[in-house]
C-alpha positions in Angstrom: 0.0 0.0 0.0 2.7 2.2 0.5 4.1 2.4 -2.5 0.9 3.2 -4.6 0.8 6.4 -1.9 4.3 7.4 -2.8 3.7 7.0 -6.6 0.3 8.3 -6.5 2.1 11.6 -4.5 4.4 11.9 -7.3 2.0 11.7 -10.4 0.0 14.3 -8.1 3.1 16.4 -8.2 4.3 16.2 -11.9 0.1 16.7 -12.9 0.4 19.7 -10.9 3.3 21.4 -12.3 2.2 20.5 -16.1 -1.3 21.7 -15.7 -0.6 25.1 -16.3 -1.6 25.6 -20.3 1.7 27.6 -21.3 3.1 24.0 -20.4 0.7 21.8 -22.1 1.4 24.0 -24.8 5.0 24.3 -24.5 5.2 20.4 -24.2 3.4 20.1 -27.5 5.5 22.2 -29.1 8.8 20.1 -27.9 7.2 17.1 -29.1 8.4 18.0 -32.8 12.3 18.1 -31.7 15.1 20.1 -29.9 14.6 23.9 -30.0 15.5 26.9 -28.7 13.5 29.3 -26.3 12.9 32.1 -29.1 11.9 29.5 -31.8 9.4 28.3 -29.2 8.7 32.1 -27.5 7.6 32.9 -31.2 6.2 29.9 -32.2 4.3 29.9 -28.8 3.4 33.4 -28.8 5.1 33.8 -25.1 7.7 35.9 -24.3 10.9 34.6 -23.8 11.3 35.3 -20.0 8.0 33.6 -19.1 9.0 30.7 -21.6 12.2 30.2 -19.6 10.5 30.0 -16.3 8.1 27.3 -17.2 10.9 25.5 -19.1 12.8 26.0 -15.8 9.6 24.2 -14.2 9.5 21.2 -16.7 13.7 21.0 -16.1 13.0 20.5 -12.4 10.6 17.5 -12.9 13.1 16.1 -15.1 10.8 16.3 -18.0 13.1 18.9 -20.2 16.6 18.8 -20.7 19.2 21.0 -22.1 22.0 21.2 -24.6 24.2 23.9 -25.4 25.8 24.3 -28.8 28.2 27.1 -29.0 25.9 29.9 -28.4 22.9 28.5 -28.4 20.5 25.8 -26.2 18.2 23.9 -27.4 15.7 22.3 -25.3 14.2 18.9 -25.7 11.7 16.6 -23.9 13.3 13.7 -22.0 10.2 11.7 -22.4 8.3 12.6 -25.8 5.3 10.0 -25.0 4.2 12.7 -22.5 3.5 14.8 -25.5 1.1 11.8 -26.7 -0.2 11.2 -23.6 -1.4 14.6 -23.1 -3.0 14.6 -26.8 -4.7 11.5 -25.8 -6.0 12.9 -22.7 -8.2 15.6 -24.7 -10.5 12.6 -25.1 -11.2 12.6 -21.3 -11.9 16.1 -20.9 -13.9 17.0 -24.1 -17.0 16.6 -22.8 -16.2 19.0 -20.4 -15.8 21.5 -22.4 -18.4 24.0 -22.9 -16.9 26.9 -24.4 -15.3 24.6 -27.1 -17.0 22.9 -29.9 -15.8 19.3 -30.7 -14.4 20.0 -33.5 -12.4 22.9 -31.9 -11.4 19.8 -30.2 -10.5 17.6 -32.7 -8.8 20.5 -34.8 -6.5 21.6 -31.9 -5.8 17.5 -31.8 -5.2 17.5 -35.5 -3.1 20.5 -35.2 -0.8 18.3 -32.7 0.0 15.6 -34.0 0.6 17.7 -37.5 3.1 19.4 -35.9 4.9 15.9 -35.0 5.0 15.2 -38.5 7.1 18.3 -39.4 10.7 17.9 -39.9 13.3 20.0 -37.5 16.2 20.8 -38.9 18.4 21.0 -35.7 20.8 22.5 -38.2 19.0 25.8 -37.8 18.2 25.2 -34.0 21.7 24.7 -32.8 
């Protein structure tokens, strides 16, 4: 019993710190490969400061890391199936959505996965 408390504690924790939608967002966006903070400030439409301090968030958890080249860092998920799993848990929480439509739903799905299918060129990141 004690061990479903102490994992149960810690999917409480990680939940909690991804459950801000700048995150969900910002995890999405890592999903499609390593990039920098201003590809993903733009991309994101966040400014860089604020992007840093919820990537600082995710790098805490574990769930980003970090890799410098030269002059640049680029920033990639350690754990990309969170990305999925987060896509997948739209299903659970559609119908409690009231000021979306399903197929805002289903777009901002479609959107998602898209994006996974776009090539990086971490050329141009790094």
């Amino acid at each position: 019993m004690p061990s479903r408390k102490i994992v149960a504690n810690e999917l409480a924790t990680v939940l909690r710190q991804i459950s801000h939608p700048d995150r969900i967002r910002l995890i999405q966006k890592l999903r499609i490969g390593d990039q920098t903070v201003n590809e993903m400030a733009a991309a994101l439409d966040i400014t860089p400061t604020r992007l840093s301090q919820h990537l600082a968030v995710l790098r805490a958890l574990g769930l980003v890391e970090i890799e410098s080249f030269a002059q640049s860092r680029v920033y990639r998920l350690t754990q990309p199936q969170l990305a999925l799993w987060l896509i997948d848990g739209i299903d659970f929480i559609a119908h409690r959505i009231g000021k979306v439509s399903d197929s805002d739903v289903q777009r901002a799905k479609q959107l998602w996965e898209e994006d996974a299918l776009e090539p990086v060129d971490t050329a141009e990141a790094a």
